[in-house]
GUZA-580231 format. One record per residue (C-alpha): residue in one letter; x, y, z. Coordinates in steps of 0.1 Angstrom, whole numbers, padded with zeros to 4 digits, always signed. Each point is the difference from the previous one (the first is absolute). Layout:
% residues N
AXYZ...
***
This chain:
% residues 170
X+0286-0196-0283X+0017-0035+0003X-0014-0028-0012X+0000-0015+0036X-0024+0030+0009X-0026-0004-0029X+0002-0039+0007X-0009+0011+0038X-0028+0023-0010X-0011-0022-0017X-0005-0031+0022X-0012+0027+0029X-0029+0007-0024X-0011-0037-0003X+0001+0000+0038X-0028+0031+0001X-0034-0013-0007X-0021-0017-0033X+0017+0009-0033X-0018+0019-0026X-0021-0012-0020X+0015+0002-0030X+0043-0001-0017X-0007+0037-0005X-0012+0010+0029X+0028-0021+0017X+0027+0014-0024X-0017+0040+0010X+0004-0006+0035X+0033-0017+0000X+0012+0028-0018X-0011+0027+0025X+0012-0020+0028X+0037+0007-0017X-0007+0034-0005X-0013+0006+0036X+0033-0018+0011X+0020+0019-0022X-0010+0033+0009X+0001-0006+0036X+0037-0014+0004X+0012+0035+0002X-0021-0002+0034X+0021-0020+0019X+0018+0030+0009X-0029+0018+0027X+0021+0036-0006X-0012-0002-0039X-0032-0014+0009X-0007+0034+0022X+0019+0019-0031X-0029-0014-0017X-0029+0015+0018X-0002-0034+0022X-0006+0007+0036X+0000-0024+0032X-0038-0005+0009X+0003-0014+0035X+0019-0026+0018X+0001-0034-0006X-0030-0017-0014X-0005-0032+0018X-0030-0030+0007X+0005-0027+0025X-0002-0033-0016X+0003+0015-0032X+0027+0011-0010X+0013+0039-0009X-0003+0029-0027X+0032+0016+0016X+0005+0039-0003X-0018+0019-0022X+0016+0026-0022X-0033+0022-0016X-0002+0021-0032X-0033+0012+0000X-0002+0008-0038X+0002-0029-0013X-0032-0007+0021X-0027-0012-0022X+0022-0012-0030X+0009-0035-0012X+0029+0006-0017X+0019-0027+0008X+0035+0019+0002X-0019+0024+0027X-0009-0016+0027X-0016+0024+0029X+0019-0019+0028X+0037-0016+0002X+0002-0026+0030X+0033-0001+0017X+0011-0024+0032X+0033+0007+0021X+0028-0023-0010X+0020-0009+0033X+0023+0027+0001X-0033+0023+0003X+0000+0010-0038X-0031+0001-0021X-0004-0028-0026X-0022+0004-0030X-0023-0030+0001X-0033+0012-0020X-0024+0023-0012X-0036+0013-0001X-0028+0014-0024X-0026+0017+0020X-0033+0011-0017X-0025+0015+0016X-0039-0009-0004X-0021+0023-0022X-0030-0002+0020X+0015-0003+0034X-0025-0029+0006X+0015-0035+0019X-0027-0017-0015X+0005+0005-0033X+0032-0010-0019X-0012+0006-0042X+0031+0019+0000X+0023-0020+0008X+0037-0002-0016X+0020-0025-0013X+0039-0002-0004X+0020-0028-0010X-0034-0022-0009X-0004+0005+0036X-0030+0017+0018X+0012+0023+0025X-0016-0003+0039X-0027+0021+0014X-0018+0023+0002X+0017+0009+0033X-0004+0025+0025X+0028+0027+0003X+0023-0014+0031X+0009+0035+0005X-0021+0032+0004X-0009+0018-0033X+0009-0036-0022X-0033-0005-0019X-0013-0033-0010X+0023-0022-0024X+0012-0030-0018X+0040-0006+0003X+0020-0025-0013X+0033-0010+0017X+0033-0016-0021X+0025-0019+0012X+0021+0009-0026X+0035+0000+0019X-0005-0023+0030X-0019-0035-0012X-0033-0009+0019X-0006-0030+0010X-0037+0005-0001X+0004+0014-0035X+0008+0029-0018X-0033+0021+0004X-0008-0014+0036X-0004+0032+0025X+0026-0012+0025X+0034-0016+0000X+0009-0024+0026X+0034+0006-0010X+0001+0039+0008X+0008+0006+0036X-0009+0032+0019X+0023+0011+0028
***
């Protein structure tokens, strides 16, 4: 990785919320936002991303006023992990020419007691909470926290916010 990248993901995490609360928990996170960007550059081609067990969940993923998630490529086992260099969901937008453009990823976890009211076991990444609980937006998806990255597209709402004003659906 060039040093202009870490120096990007870098400043893209300051954007994304409250720091830690302490230098090692910044220094942990920092260092699994590199390895999630790392191990997801080999995404920006879609055809190894679907190699990969990644598959397209629906169309594009769009909320007036908002902002976009884009198109979602899905690799259900990595459901219910936070391993940073897994992520369950790779977001893609079309470039003009009509190719898909990595522009982030997504941990999804689902909730153990399938209750919205509770959240005791909710997960953390990158010193960040994830959202939720949630209900599934597609039949059979349970209840769940997800957290979204805008690891390869900045945010101009921040790094960890759901939607990107700068993603455009079709």
């Amino acid at each position: 990785m060039t040093a202009a990248a870490v120096a990007a993901v870098a400043s893209l995490a300051l954007l994304g919320g409250p720091a830690p609360a302490t230098a090692a928990d910044d220094d942990a996170a920092h260092a699994d936002l590199m390895a999630a960007y790392s191990s997801t550059q080999k995404y920006h081609s879609v055809e190894r991303a679907v190699a990969d067990g990644y598959t397209p969940l629906r169309g594009c993923i769009a909320r007036e006023g908002e902002g976009a998630m884009g198109y979602h490529y899905v690799n259900e086992a990595h459901n219910n992990r936070t391993d940073p260099t897994r992520p369950a969901a790779l977001m893609y937008e079309k470039d003009a020419d009509g190719v898909l453009r990595l522009v982030g990823v997504e941990w999804f976890v689902e909730d153990a007691d399938q209750d919205m009211a509770t959240d005791d076991d909710r997960p953390v990444m990158f010193g960040q909470p994830f959202l939720g609980p949630s209900s599934g937006v597609e039949a059979g998806v349970k209840v769940h926290y997800d957290l979204h990255v805008w690891l390869h597209k900045p945010n101009p709402k921040g790094m960890f916010h759901e939607w990107n004003p700068e993603v455009r659906c079709p």
